[in-house]
C-alpha positions as CSV (number, residue, x, y, z in Angstrom):
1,X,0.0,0.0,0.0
2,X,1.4,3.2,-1.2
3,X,1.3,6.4,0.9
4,X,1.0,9.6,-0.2
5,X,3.5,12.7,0.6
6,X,0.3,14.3,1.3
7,X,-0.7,12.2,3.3
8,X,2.6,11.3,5.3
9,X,2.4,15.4,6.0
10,X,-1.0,15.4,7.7
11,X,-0.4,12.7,9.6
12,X,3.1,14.4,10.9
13,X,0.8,17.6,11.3
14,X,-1.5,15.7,13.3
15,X,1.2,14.7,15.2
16,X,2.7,17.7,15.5
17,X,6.1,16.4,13.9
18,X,7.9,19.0,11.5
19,X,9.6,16.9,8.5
20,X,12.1,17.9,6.4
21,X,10.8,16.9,2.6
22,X,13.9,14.3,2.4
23,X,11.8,12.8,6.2
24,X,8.6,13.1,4.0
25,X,9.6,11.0,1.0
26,X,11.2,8.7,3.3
27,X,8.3,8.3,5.6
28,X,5.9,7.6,2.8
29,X,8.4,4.8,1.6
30,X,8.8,3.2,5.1
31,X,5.3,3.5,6.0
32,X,4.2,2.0,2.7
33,X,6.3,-1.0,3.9
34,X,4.7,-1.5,7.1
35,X,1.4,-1.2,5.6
36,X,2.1,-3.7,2.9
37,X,3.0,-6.1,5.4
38,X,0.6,-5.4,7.9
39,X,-1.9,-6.2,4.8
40,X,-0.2,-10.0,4.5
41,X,-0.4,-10.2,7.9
42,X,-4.4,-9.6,7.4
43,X,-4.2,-12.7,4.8
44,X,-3.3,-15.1,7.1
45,X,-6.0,-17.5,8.4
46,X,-6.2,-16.7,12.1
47,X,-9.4,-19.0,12.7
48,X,-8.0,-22.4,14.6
49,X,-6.1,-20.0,17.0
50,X,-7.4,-19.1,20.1
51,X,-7.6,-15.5,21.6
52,X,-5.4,-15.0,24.3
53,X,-6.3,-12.9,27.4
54,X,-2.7,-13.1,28.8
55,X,0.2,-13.2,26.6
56,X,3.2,-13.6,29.3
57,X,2.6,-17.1,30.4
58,X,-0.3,-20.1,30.2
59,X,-2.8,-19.7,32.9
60,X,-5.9,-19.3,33.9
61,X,-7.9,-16.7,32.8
62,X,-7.6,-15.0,36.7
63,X,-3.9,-15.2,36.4
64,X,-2.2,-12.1,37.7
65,X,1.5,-10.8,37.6
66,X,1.6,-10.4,41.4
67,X,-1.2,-10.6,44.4
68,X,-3.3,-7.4,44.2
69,X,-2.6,-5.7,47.6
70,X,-3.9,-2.6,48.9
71,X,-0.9,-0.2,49.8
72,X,-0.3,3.8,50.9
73,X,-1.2,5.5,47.8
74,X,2.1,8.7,47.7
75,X,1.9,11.6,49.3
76,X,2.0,14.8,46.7
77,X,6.0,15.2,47.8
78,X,6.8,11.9,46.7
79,X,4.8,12.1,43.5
80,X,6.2,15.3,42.3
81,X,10.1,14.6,43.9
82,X,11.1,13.5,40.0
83,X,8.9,16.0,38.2
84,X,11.5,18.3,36.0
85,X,9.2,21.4,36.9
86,X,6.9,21.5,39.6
87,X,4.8,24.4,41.4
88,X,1.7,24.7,43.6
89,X,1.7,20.8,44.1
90,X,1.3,20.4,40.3
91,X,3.6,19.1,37.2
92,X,4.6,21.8,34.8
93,X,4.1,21.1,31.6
94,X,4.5,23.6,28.2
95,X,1.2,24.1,26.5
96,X,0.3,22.1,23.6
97,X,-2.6,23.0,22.6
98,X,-1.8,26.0,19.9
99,X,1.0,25.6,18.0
């Protein structure tokens, strides 16, 4: 499946990536790839296999990593002692939203 330069750009824009045009062709090559593959993989005949619910190891549908135990939830301190701006007992963050 072939994708567009046109395309390739709004998707970028959607993600707010800039691209260089040399990016963009490339993109729209490598992206072509993974979408041609990702259309075999559609071929394939997925009927005699079962769904899985956990992918890490057989079990039991109730299989769980670890026992579910309730624990001290962190104090705002300890949630924002790694946070690479903080103020007011909040993350900082830069706005987004407009471009």
């Amino acid at each position: 499946m072939k994708l567009t330069e046109e395309e390739v750009r709004y998707v970028a824009g959607l993600a707010n990536l800039r691209l260089t045009e040399e990016e963009v062709h490339r993109m729209s090559q490598d992206l072509g790839h993974i979408l041609t593959h990702i259309e075999q993989l559609n071929e394939l005949d997925t009927s005699a296999v079962p769904p899985m619910a956990q992918v890490l190891f057989d079990a039991d549908e109730t299989a769980t990593l670890r026992e579910d135990r309730p624990r001290a939830s962190l104090s705002n301190n300890e949630a924002l002692a790694n946070a690479p701006v903080s103020g007011a007992g909040y993350y900082k963050v830069p706005k987004v939203i407009e471009r």
